[in-house]
N, C-alpha and C positions, 0 to 999 in steps of 0.2 A: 395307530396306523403304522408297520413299517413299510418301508421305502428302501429297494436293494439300492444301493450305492454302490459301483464297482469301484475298483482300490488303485493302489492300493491306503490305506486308510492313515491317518498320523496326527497326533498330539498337535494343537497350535504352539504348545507353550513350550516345545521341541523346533517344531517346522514350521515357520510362516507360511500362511496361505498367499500365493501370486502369482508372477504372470512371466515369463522371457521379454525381456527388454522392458519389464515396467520398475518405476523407481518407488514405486509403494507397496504394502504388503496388508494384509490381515492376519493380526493377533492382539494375543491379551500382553504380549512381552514390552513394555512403550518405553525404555531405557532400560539400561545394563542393571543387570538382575534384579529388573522393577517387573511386578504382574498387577496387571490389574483385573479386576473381576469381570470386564465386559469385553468382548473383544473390539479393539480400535483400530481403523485406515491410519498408518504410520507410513510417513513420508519419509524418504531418507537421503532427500533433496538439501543440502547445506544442514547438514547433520541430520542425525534423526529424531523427529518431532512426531508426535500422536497428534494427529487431528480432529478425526471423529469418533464418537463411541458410537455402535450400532446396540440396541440395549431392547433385546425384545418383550414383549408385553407379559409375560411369564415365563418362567426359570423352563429352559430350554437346553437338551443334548445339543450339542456342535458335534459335527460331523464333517472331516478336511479331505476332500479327497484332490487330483490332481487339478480336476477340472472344475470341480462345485463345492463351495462352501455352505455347511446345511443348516439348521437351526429349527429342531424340532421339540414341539410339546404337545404331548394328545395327538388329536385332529389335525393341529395348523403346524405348518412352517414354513418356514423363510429362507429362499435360498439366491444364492450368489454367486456371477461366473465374470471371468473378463471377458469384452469381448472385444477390446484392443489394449496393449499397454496400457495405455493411460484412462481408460473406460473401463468401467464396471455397469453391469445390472444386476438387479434385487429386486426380488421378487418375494409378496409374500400371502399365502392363503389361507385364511381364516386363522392368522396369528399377525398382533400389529406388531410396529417397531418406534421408538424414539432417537432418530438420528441428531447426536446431539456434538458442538462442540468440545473437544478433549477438557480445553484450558477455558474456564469461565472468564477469565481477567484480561480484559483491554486493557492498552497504555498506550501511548503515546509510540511506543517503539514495541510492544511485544503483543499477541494475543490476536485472535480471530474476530473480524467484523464481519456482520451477518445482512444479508439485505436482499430483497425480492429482482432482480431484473425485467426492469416494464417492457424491455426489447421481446421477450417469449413465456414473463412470468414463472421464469426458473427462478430456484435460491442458491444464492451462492455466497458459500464461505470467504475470505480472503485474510491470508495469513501471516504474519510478518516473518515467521521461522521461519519458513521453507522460500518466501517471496513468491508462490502462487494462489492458484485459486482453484477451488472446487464447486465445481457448480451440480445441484440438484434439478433433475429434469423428472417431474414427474408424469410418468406414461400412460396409468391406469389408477382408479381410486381417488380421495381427496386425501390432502397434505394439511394438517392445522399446524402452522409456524409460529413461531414465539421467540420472544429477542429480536425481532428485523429492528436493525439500527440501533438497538442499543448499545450504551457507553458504559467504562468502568467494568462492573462485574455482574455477569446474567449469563442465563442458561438459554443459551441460542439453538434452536434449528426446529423440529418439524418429527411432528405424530401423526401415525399412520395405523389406522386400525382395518380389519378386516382382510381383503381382497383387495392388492394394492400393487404396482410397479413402478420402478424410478430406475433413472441412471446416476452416476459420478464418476463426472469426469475432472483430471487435475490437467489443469496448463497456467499457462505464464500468462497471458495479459489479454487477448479476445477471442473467440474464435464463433462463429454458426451457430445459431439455434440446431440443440442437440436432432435427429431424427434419427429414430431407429430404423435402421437394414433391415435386419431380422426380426423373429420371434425370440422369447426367452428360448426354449428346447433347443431350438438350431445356436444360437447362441452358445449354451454349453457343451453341444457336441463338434461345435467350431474347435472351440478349447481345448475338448481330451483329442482329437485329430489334431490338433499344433504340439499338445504332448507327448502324443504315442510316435507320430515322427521324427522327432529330438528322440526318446528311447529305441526307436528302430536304428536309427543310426550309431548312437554310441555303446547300446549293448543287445545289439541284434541275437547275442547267445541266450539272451536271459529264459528263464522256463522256471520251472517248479521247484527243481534243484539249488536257484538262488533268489532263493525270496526276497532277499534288498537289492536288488537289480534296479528293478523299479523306483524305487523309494529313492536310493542315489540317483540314480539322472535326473529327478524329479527335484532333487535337492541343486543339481547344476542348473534346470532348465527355468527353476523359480528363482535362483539366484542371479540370473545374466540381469544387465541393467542396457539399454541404449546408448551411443554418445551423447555426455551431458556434461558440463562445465569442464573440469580436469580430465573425465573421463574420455578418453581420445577416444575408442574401440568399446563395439561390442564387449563390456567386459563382467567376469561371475565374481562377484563379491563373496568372501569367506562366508557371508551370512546377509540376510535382511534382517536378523534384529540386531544386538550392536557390534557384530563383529561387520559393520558395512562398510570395508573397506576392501585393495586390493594389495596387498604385501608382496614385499619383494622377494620373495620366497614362496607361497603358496600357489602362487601365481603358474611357476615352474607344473607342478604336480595338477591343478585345473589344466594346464596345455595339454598333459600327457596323457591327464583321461580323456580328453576328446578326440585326441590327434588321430586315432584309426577313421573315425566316423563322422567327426566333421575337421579337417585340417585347416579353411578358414578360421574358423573359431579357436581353434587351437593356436593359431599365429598370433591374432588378435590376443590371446592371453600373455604368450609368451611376452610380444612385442610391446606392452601397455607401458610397463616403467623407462623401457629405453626412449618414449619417447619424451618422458622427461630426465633424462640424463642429463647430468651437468656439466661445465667445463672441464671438471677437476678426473670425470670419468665417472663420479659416484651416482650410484641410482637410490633414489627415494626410498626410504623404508617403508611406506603405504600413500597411495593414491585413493582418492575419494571426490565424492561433486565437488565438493567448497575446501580441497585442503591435500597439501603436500608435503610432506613431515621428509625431512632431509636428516633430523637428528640423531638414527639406527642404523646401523647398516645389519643386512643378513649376510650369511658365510654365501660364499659366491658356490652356487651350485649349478649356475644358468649353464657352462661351459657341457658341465653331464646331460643337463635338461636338452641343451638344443641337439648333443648326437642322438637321443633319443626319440626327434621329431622330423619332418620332412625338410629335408634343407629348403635353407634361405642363401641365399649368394651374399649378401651385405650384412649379415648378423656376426662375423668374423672380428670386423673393427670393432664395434661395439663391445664384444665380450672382452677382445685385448684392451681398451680404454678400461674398461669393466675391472678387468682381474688387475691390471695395473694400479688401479686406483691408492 
């Protein structure tokens, strides 16, 4: 069976598959220049940790496009859209899947415990790395689970064969039995319309003539994260695999490619490390969820970045504390 997939199209183990303002991503990349064979939910909440393996029921093409991650063999496949930050569906027809825990080993301090919730009979992971939880909501089809509550080292989570539906959602501590809005289709076309809007606005020139037009804003619009722990501001992380951080340098150049087409965002970029400035004048060498690294400095370029972008009235003192440092 093929399936037209509109583009434009990209490697996992290149480009993580994700979402604008979500803190998680899909790929096979689960640390610095680690790959692994399946593609994994990597969270990049108080570092970046691999959660789940998604491992389908036979050796399957992946297919990444902005809005839908695919997973096909033969007849069946299995596909995947956000359809909020922090929500995913997954969908799969006549191909199963074993969604399983990354890390097999519980401890006392590290590793994923696994357990049914008798509130709405979802499953839900809970992690010590990240300090959240993932909960399985299954929509359509039956779920067979294995490992609920167990301790030490087991292979936790839940097989799905056939014609089947779930959602995963990551949060911090409770929230509603999950209930779907939509349909899966509206779902994914929710998706590429929150991405083709971000791409209308920052490269409304693009055409035929620059074929990575697309693909880069696609790379800003999966790398934006929400405010979340240090993160003050909407802000684009160099990368969701392990460049998930936001440097005092890089930072400058994500302003400037936004700042024609969306100038919020673009302040928000500039703005993120001065809002951790120090006494002394010095700004962070990279900002991240769980972590502020003061040890680097980058050559001060902010002074060129900010003539570059739509003035600020108060960004003047900061750069003199800045350059004086």
């Amino acid at each position: 069976m093929t399936v037209a997939v509109p583009g434009p199209v990209f490697s996992l183990r290149e480009i993580p598959f994700s979402h604008h303002g979500s803190w998680f991503c899909f790929s096979p990349v689960v640390a610095e220049k680690t790959y692994a064979q399946d593609v994994h939910l990597v969270s990049h909440q108080s570092g970046m940790h691999a959660v789940l393996r998604l491992v389908p029921a036979a050796d399957a093409a992946v297919t990444a496009t902005p809005h839908q991650l695919t997973w096909s063999a033969g007849d069946g496949r299995i596909r995947l859209a956000y359809e909020a930050a922090d929500t995913v569906r997954v969908q799969g027809r006549g191909l199963g899947l074993r969604l399983l825990a990354a890390d097999p080993v519980l401890t006392p301090f590290s590793g994923p415990y696994f357990y049914q919730d008798p509130v709405d009979d979802s499953y839900v992971f809970t992690l010590y790395q990240t300090g959240r939880r993932y909960r399985i909501t299954v929509l359509a089809g039956n779920a067979e689970p294995f490992g609920t509550q167990a301790l030490g080292t087991a292979e936790r989570g839940l097989a799905l064969h056939g014609d089947w539906e779930l959602a995963v959602e990551e949060y911090e501590t409770a929230r509603a039995p999950y209930t779907p809005a939509a349909g899966f289709e509206q779902v994914a076309k929710a998706a590429r319309a929150e991405f083709d809007a971000f791409a209308d606005a920052v490269a409304p020139w693009r055409g035929d003539r620059t074929p990575a037009a697309e693909l880069a804003a696609y790379v800003l619009w999966s790398a934006t994260v929400r405010p979340a722990g240090f993160v003050t501001r909407p802000a684009v992380l160099m990368s969701k695999h392990w460049m998930d951080k936001v440097w005092s340098w890089d930072h400058c150049f994500n302003a400037l490619a936004l700042a024609d087409g969306l100038p919020g965002l673009a302040a928000d970029q500039f703005r993120l490390p001065f809002d951790h400035q120090d006494d002394a004048g010095a700004l962070p060498d990279s900002v991240t969820h769980s972590e502020i690294l003061y040890n680097f400095v980058k050559p001060p370029v902010h002074g060129w970045a900010a003539r570059r972008l739509p003035p600020e009235p108060d960004v003047y003192p900061l750069l003199e504390r800045w350059t004086t440092f």
